[in-house]
VOBA-1610 file (N, C-alpha, C; in pm, whole numbers, padded with zeros to 5 digits, always signed):
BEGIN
Unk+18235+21068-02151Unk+18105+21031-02208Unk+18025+21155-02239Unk+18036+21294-02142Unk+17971+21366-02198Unk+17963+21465-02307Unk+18137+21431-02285Unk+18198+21465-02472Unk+18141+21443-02568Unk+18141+21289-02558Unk+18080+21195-02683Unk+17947+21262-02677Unk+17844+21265-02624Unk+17738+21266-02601Unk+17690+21404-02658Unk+17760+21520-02620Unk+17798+21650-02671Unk+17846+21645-02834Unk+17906+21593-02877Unk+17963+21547-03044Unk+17830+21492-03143Unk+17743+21366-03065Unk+17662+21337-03120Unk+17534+21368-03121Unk+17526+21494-03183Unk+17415+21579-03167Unk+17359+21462-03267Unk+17185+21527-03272Unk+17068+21525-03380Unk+17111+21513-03544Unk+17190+21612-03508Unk+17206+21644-03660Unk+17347+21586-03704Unk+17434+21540-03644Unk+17506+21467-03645Unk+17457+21388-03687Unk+17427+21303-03637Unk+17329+21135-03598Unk+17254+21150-03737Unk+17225+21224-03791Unk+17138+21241-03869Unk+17251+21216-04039Unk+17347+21278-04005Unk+17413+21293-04166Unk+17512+21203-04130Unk+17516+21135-04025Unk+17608+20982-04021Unk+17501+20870-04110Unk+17394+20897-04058Unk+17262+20766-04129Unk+17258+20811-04256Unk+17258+20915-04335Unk+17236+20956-04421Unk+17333+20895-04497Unk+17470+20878-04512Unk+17609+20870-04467Unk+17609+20708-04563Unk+17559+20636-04470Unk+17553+20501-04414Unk+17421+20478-04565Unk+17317+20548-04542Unk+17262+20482-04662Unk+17301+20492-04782Unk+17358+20593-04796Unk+17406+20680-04933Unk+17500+20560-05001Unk+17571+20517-04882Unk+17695+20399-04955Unk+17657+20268-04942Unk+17558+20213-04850Unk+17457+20091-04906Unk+17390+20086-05017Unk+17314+20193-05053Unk+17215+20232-05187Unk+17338+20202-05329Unk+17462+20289-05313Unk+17586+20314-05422Unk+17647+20162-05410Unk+17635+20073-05325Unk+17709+19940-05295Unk+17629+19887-05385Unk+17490+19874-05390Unk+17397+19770-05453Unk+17402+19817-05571Unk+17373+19950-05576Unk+17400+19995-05756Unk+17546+19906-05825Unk+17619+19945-05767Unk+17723+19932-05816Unk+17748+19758-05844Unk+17678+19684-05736Unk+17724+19535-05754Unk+17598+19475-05913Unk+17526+19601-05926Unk+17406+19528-06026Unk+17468+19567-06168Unk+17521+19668-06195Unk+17544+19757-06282Unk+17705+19763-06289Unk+17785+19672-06233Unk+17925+19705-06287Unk+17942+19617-06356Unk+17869+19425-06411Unk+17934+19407-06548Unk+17917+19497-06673Unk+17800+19554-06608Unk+17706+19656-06768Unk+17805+19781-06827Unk+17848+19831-06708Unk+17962+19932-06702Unk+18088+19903-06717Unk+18160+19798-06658Unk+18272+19767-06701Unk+18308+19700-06840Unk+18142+19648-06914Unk+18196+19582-07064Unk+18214+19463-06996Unk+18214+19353-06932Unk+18266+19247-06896Unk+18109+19125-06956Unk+18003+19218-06951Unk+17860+19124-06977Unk+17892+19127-07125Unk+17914+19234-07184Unk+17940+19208-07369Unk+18049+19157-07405Unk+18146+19091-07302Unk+18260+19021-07329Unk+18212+18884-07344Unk+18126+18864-07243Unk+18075+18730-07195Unk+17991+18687-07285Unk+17922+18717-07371Unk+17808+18756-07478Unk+17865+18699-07595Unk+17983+18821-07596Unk+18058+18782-07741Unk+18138+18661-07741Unk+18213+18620-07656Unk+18240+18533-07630Unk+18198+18384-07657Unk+18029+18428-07608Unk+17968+18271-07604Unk+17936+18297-07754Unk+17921+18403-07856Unk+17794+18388-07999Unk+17959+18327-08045Unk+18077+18349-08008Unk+18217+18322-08102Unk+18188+18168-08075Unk+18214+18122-07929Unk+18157+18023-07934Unk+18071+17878-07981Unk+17934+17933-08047Unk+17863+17887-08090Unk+17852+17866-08207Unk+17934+18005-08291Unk+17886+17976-08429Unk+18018+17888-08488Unk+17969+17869-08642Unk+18061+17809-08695Unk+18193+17850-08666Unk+18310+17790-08728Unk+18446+17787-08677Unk+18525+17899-08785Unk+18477+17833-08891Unk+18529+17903-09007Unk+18429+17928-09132Unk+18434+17973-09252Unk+18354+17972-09349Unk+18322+17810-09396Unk+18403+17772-09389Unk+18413+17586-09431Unk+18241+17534-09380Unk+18239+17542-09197Unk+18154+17515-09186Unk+18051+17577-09202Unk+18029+17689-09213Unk+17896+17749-09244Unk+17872+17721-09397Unk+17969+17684-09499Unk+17912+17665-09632Unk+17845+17538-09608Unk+17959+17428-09515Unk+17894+17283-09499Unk+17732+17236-09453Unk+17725+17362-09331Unk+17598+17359-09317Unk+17499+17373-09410Unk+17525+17523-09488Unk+17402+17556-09561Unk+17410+17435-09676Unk+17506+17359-09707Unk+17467+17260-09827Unk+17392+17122-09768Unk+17458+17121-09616Unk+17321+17008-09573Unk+17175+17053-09578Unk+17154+17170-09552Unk+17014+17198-09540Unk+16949+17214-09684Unk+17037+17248-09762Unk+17012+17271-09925Unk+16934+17113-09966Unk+17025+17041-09937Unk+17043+16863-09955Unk+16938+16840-09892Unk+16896+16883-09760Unk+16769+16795-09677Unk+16627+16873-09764Unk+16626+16996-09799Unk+16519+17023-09889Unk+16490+16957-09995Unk+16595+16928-10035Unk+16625+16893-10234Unk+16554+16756-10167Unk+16586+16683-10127Unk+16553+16543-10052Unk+16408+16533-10050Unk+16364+16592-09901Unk+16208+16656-09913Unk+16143+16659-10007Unk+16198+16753-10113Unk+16121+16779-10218Unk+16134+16652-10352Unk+16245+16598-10331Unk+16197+16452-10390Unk+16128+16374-10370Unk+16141+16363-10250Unk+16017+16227-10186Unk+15884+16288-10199Unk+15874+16397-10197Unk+15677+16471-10217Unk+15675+16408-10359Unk+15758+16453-10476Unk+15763+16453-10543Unk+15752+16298-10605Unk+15852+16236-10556Unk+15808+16048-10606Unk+15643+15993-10537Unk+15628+16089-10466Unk+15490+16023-10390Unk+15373+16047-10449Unk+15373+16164-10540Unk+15275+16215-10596Unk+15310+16123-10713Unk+15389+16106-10797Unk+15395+15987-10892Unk+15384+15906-10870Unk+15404+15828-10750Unk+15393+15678-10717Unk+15197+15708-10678Unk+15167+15784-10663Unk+14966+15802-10654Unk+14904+15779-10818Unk+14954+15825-10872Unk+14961+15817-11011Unk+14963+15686-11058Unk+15064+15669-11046Unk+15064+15506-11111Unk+15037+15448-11022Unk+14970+15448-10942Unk+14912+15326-10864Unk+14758+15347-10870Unk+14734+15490-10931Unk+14564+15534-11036Unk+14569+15464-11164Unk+14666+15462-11271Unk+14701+15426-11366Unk+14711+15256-11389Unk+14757+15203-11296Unk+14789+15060-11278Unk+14654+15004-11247Unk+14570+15093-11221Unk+14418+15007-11159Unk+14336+14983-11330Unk+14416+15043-11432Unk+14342+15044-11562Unk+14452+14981-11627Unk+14528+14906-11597Unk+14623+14858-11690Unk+14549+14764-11833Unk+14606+14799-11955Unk+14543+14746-12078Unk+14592+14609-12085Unk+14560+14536-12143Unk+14597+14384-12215Unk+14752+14404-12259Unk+14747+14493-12321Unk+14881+14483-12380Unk+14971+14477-12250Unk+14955+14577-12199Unk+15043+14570-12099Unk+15062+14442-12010Unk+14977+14367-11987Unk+14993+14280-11877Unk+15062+14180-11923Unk+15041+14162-12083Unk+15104+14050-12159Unk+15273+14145-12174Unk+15312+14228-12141Unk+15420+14270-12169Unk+15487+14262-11984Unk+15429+14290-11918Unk+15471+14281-11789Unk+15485+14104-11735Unk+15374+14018-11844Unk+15390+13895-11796Unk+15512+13822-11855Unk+15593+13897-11934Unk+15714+13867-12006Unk+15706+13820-12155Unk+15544+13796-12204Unk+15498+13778-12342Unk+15533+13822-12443Unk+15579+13799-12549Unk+15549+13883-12647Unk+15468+13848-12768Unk+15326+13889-12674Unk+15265+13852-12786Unk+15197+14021-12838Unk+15108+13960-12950Unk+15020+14100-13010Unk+14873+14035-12937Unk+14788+14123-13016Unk+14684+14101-12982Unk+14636+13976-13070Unk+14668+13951-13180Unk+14603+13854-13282Unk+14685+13739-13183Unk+14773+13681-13132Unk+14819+13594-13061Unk+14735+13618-12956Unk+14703+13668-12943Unk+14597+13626-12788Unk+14465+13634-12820Unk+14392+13640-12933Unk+14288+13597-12983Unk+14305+13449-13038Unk+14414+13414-13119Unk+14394+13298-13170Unk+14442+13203-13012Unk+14533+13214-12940Unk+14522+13118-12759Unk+14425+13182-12756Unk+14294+13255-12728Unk+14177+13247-12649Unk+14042+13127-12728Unk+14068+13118-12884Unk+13997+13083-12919Unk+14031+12892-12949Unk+14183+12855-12937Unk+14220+12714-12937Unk+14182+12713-12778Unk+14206+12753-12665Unk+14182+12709-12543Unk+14031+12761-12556Unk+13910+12779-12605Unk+13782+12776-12627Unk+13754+12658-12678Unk+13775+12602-12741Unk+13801+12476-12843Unk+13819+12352-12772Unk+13964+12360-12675Unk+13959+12298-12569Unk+13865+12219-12502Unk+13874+12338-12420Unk+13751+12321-12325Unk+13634+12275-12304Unk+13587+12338-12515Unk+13450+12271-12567Unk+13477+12125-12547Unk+13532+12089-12613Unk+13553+11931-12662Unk+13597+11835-12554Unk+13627+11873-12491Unk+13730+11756-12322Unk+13582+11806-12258Unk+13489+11912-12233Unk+13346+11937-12173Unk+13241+11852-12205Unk+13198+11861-12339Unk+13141+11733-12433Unk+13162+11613-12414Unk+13311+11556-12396Unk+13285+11437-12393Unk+13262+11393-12255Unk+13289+11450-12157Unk+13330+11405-12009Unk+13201+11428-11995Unk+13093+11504-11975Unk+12938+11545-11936Unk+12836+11459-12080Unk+12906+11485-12192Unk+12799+11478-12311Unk+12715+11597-12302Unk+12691+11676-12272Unk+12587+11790-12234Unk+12614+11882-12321Unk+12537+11923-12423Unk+12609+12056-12502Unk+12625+12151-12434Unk+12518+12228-12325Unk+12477+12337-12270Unk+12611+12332-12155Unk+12649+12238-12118Unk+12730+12259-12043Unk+12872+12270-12135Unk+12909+12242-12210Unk+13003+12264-12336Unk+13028+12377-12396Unk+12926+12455-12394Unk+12884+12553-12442Unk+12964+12649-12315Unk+12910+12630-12215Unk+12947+12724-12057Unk+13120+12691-12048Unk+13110+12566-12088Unk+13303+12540-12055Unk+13372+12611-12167Unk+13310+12635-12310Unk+13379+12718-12418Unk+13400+12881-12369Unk+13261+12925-12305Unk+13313+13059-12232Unk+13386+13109-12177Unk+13410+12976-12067Unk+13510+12968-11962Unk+13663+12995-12004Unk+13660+12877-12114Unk+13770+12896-12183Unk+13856+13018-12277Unk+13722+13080-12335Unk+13767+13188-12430Unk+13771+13326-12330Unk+13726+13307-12257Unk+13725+13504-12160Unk+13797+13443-12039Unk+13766+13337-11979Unk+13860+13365-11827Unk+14027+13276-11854Unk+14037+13156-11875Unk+14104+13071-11899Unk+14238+13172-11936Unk+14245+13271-12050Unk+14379+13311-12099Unk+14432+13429-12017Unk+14304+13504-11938Unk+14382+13641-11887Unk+14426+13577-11780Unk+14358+13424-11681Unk+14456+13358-11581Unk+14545+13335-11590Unk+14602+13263-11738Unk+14682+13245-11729Unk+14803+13361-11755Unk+14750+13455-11829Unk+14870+13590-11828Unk+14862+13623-11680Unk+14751+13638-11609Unk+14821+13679-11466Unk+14870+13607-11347Unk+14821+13461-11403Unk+14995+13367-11329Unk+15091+13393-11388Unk+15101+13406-11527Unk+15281+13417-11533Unk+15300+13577-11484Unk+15220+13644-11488Unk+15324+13741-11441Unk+15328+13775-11344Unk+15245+13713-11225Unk+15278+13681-11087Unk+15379+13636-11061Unk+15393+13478-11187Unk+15527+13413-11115Unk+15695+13477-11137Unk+15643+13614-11255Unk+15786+13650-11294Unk+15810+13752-11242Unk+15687+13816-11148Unk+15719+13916-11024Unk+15782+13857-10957Unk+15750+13765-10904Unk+15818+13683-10807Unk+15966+13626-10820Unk+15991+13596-10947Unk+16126+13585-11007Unk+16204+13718-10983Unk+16137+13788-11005Unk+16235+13910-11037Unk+16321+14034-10831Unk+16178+13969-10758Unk+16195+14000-10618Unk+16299+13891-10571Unk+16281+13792-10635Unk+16422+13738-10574Unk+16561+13715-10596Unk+16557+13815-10770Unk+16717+13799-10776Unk+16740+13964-10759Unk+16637+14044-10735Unk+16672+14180-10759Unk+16791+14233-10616Unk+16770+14154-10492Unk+16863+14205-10414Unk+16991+14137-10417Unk+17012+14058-10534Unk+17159+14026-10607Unk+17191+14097-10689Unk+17112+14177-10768Unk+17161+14296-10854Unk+17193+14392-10790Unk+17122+14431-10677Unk+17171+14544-10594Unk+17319+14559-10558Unk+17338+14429-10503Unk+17494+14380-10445Unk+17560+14418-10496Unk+17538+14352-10688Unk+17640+14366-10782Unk+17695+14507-10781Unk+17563+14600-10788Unk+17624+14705-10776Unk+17677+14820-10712Unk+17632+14785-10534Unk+17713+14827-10466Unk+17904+14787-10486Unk+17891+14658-10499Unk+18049+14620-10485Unk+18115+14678-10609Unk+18037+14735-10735Unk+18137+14793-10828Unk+18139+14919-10802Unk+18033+15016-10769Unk+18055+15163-10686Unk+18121+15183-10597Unk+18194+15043-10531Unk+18264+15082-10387Unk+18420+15068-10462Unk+18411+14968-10569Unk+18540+14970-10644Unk+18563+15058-10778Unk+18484+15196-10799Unk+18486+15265-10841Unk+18443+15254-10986Unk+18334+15161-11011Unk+18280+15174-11092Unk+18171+15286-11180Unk+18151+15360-11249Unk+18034+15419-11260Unk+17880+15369-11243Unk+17766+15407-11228Unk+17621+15358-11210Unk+17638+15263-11309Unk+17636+15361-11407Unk+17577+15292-11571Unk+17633+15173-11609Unk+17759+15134-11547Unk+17840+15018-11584Unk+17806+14943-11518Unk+17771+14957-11396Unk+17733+14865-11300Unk+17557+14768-11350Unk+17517+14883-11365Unk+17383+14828-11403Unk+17394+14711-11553Unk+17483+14785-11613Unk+17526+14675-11792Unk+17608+14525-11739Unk+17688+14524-11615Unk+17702+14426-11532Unk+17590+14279-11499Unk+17526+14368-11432Unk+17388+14339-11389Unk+17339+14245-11500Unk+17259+14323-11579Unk+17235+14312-11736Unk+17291+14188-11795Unk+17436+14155-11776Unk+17495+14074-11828Unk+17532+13937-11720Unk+17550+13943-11614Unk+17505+13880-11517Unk+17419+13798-11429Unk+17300+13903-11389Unk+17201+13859-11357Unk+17101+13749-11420Unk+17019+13663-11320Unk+16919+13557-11368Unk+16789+13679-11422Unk+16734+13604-11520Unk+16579+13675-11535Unk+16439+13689-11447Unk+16376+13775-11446Unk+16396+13860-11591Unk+16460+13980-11527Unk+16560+14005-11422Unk+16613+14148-11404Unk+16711+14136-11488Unk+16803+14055-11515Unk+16881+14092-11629Unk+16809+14143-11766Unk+16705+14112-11771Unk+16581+14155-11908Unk+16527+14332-11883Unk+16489+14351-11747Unk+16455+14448-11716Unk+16584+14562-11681Unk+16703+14479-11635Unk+16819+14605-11693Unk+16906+14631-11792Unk+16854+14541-11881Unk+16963+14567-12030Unk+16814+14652-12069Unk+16691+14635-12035Unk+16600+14742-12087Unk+16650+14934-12019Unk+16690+14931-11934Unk+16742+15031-11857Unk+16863+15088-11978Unk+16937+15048-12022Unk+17091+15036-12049Unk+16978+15098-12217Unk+16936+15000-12280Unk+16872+15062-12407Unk+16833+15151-12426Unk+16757+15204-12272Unk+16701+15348-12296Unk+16762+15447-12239Unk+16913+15448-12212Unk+16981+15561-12195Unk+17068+15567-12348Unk+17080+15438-12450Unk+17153+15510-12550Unk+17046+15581-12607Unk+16914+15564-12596Unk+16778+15661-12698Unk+16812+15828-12655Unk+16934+15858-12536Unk+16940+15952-12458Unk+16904+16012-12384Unk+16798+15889-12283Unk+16734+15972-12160Unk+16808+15922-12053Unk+16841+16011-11891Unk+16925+16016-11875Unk+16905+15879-11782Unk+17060+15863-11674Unk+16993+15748-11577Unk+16869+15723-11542Unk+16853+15841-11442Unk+16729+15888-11314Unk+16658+15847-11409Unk+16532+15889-11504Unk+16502+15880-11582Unk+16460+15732-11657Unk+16570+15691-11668Unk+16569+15537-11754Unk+16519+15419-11618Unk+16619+15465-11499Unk+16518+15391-11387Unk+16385+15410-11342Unk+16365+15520-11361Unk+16228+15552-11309Unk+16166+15482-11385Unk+16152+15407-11482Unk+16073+15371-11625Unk+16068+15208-11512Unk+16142+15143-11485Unk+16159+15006-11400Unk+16011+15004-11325Unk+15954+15050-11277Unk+15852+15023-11169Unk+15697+15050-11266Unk+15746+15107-11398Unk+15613+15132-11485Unk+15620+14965-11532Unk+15713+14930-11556Unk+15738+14751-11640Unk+15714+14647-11512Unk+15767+14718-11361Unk+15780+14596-11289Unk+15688+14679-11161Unk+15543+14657-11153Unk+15495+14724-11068Unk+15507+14685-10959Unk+15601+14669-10818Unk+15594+14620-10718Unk+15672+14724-10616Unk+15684+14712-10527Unk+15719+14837-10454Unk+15862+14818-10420Unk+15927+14717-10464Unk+16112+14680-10438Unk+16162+14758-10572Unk+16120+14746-10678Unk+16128+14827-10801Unk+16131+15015-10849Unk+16023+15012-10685Unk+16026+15168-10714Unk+16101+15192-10572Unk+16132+15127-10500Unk+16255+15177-10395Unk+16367+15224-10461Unk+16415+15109-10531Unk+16558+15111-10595Unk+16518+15198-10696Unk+16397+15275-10757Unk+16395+15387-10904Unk+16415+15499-10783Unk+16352+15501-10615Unk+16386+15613-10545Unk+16520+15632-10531Unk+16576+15565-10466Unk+16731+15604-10415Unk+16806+15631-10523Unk+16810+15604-10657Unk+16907+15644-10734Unk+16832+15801-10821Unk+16710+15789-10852Unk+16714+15926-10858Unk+16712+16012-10747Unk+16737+15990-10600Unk+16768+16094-10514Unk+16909+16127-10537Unk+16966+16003-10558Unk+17173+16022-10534Unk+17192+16104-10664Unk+17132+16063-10760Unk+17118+16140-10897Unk+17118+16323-10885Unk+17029+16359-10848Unk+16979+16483-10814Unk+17039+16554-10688Unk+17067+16498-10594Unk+17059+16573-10447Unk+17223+16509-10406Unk+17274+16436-10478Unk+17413+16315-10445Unk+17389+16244-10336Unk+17499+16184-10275Unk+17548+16147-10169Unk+17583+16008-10172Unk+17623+15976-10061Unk+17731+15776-10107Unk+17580+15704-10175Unk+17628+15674-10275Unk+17560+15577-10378Unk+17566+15396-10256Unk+17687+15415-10269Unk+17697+15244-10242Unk+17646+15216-10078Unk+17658+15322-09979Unk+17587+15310-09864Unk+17422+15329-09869Unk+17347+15404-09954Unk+17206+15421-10021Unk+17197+15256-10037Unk+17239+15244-10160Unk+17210+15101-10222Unk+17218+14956-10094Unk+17340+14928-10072Unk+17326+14876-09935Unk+17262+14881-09852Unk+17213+14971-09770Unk+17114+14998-09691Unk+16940+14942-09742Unk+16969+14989-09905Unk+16838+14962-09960Unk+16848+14726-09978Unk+16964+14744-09979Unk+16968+14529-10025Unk+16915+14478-09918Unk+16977+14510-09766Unk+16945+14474-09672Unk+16774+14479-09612Unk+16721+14652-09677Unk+16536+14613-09708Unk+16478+14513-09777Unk+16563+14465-09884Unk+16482+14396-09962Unk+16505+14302-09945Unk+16623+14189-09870Unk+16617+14059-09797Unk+16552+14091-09698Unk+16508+14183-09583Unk+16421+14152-09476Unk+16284+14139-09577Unk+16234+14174-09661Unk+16089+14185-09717Unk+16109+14084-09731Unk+16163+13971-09853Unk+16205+13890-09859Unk+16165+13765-09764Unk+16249+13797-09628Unk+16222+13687-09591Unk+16109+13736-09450Unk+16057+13819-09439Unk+15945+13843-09430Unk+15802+13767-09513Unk+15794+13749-09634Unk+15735+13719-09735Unk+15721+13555-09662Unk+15829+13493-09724Unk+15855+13363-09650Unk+15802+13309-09540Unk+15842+13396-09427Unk+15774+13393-09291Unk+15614+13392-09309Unk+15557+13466-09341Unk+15411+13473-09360Unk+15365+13342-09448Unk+15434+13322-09510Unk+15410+13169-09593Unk+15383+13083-09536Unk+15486+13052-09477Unk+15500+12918-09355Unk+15434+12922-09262Unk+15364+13048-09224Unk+15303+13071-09111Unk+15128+13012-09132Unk+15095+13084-09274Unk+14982+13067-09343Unk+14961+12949-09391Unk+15082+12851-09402Unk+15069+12685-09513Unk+14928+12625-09396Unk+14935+12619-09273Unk+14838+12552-09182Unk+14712+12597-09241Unk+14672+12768-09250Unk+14545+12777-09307Unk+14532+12743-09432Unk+14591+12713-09585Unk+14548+12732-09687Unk+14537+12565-09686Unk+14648+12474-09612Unk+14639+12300-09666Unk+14501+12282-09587Unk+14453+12322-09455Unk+14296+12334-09407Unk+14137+12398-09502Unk+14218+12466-09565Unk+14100+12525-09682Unk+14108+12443-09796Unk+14235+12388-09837Unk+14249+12319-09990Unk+14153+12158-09909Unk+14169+12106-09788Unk+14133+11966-09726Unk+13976+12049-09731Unk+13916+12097-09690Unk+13787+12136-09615Unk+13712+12124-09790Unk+13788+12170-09897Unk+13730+12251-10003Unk+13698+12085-10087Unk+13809+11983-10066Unk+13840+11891-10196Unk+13727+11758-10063Unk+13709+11770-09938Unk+13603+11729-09884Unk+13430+11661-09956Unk+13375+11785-09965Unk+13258+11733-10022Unk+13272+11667-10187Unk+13378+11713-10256Unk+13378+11635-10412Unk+13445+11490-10376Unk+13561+11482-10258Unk+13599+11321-10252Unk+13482+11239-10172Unk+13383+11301-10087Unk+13316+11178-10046Unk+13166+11167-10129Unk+13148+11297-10230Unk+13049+11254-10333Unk+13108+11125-10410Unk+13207+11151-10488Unk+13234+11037-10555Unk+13259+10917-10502Unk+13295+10880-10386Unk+13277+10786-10349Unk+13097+10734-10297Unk+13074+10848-10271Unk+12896+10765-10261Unk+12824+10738-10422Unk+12934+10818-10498Unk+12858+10797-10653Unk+12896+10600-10673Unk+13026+10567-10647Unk+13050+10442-10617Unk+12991+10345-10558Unk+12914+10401-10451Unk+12869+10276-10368Unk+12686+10293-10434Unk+12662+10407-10423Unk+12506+10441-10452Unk+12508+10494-10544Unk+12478+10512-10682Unk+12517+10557-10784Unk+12367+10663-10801Unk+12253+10576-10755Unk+12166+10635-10787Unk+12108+10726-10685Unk+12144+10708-10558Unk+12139+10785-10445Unk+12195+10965-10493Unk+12341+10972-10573Unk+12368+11077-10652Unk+12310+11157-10710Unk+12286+11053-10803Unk+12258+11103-10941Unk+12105+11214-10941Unk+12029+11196-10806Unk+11929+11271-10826Unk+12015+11396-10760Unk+12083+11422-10734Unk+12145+11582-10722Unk+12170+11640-10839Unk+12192+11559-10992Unk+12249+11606-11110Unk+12062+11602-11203Unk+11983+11504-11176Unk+11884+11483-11219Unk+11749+11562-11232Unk+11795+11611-11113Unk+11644+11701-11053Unk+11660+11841-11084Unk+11555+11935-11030Unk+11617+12083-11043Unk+11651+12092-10914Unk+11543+12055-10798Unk+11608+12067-10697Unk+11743+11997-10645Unk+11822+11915-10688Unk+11953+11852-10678Unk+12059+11970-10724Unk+11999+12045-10867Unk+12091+12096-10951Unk+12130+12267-10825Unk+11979+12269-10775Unk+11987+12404-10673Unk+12076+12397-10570Unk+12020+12286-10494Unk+12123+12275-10400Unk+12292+12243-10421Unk+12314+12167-10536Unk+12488+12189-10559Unk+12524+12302-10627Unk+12402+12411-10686Unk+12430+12558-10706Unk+12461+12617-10614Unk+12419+12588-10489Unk+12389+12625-10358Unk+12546+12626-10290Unk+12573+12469-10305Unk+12638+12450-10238Unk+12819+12511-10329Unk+12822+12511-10419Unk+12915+12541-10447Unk+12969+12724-10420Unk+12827+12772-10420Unk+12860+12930-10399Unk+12905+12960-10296Unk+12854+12895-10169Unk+12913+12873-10047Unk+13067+12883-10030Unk+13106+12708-10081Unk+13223+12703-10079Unk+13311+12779-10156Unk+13298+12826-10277Unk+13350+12955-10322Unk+13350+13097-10215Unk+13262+13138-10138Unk+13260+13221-10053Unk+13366+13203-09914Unk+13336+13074-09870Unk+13408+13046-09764Unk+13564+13028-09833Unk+13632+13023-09945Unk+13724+12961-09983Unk+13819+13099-09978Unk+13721+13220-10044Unk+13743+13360-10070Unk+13820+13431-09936Unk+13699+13406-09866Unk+13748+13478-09704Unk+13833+13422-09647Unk+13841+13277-09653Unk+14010+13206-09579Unk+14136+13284-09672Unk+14141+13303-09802Unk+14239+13351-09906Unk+14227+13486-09837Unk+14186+13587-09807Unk+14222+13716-09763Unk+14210+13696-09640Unk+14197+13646-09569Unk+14257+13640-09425Unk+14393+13602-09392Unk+14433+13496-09513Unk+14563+13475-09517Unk+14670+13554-09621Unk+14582+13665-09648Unk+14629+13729-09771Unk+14685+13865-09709Unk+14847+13857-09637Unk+14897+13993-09599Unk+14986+14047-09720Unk+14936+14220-09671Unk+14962+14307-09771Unk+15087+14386-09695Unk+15208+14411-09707Unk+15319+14502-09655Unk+15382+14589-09731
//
């Protein structure tokens, strides 16, 4: 022991610890700093970017043409949206002519002066005899010559909107099933054309006419939603000038788009049936006060007649009719959904 003891001097003891840290300190270096040094961290690196990126050129072209495609896309839909603002500015001024051309008419203007002025005529004369009253004859000739004809252009071309929303997602069909059997657009649509009930068969042999004038598809559809203003019209002018411009499966577009336009469809329907309770309650509430006048005109004739006789009679069924025109208004837009 006193060997040992003799061996392990101060300074011994001293460059053993020294010793001892020197290769703890070089241990930790070494465990922090040997992937960095051996290259094994830039193996691992390179490894993972080989990894990650594309496989071959294939896919990196594939990529950059999806992203090409999702812009081109983008920039269509800004692009149909700012036109669809447009004509839906434009459509708030639609002319006579037009409505008689959208209502499926073909008339001019001298045809709708001479119907405004026989249904003036009308009106006069079946007014006259039923009242005897000129002044009121006079009010039913107005009726007749300014409101009477533009109603009736904008029932029919309500009812041939309505015609046309319900065979249009049978034209669609048609022409998915000839694009899937390798038909071209253009043939498909002259199909249609030749096929279809009206007026879309009317509105796509108009399509078909104005590509022989030489404007192109995209183009000749886009023209569909200026003739048929409804928003199933400018779906189907969207998707084909996107497939037009930007490509991609035509017949999965179109499909996708038939299946929107039977849910609207019977969406539409649904709201119908839902609404028949309020409008047969407004048509009963409305035809109310004229069925139990006439029957008191029956039993009391003269009890009536001072409502038609007097001024104050004439006020109060002035009265009363503005009312029911008001109340008749607000049941119609309450039941009046917009989608």
């Amino acid at each position: 022991m006193s060997g040992l003891e003799e061996f392990l001097t101060p300074e011994v003891t001293g460059i053993a610890v020294a010793l001892l840290v020197m290769f703890a300190v070089g241990g930790i270096i070494y465990s922090l700093f040997q992937p960095t040094l051996s290259g094994s961290k830039k193996r691992d690196q390179r490894i993972e970017a080989v990894a990650t990126r594309p496989q071959n050129e294939n896919q990196r072209s594939q990529a950059r043409d999806t992203d090409r495609r999702k812009r081109s896309i983008q920039d269509q839909l800004k692009d149909f949206e700012d036109r669809q603002k447009a004509k839906q500015d434009k459509q708030q001024k639609v002319s006579l002519k037009v409505l008689m051309e959208q209502a499926g008419l073909s008339w001019e203007m001298k045809h709708f002066i001479i119907f405004s002025i026989i249904s003036s005529l009308i009106f006069f004369v079946v007014s006259l005899i039923a009242s005897g009253n000129l002044w009121i004859g006079i009010a039913f000739a107005f009726a007749g010559l300014l409101g009477f004809p533009r109603w009736y252009i904008g029932n029919k071309r309500k009812r041939r909107f309505n015609a046309f929303l319900d065979e249009l997602p049978n034209g669609v069909d048609i022409i998915v099933r000839g694009v899937k059997a390798g038909l071209p657009l253009s043939d498909c649509i002259k199909v249609v054309a030749r096929e279809a009930r009206e007026p879309v068969a009317t509105e796509f042999r108009k399509i078909t006419e104005t590509q022989v004038m030489g404007i192109s598809l995209g183009e000749a559809v886009g023209r569909l939603p200026d003739r048929v203003p409804v928003a199933e019209a400018n779906f189907f002018a969207i998707v084909v000038a996107i497939q037009q411009k930007a490509g991609g499966g035509l017949a999965e577009a179109l499909s996708n788009l038939s299946r929107v336009l039977r849910g609207r469809k019977a969406m539409k329907r649904k709201i119908k049936a839902l609404s028949a309770e309020a409008k047969s309650s407004a048509a009963i509430i409305g035809s109310l006060p004229f069925f139990v006048g006439g029957i008191i005109y029956f039993i009391a004739p003269n009890y009536v007649m001072i409502l038609f006789e007097t001024t104050t009679g004439n006020i109060i069924i002035a009265g009363g009719l503005i009312w029911m025109f008001t109340g008749i208004m607000v049941m119609r837009q309450m039941i009046n959904f917009d989608f």
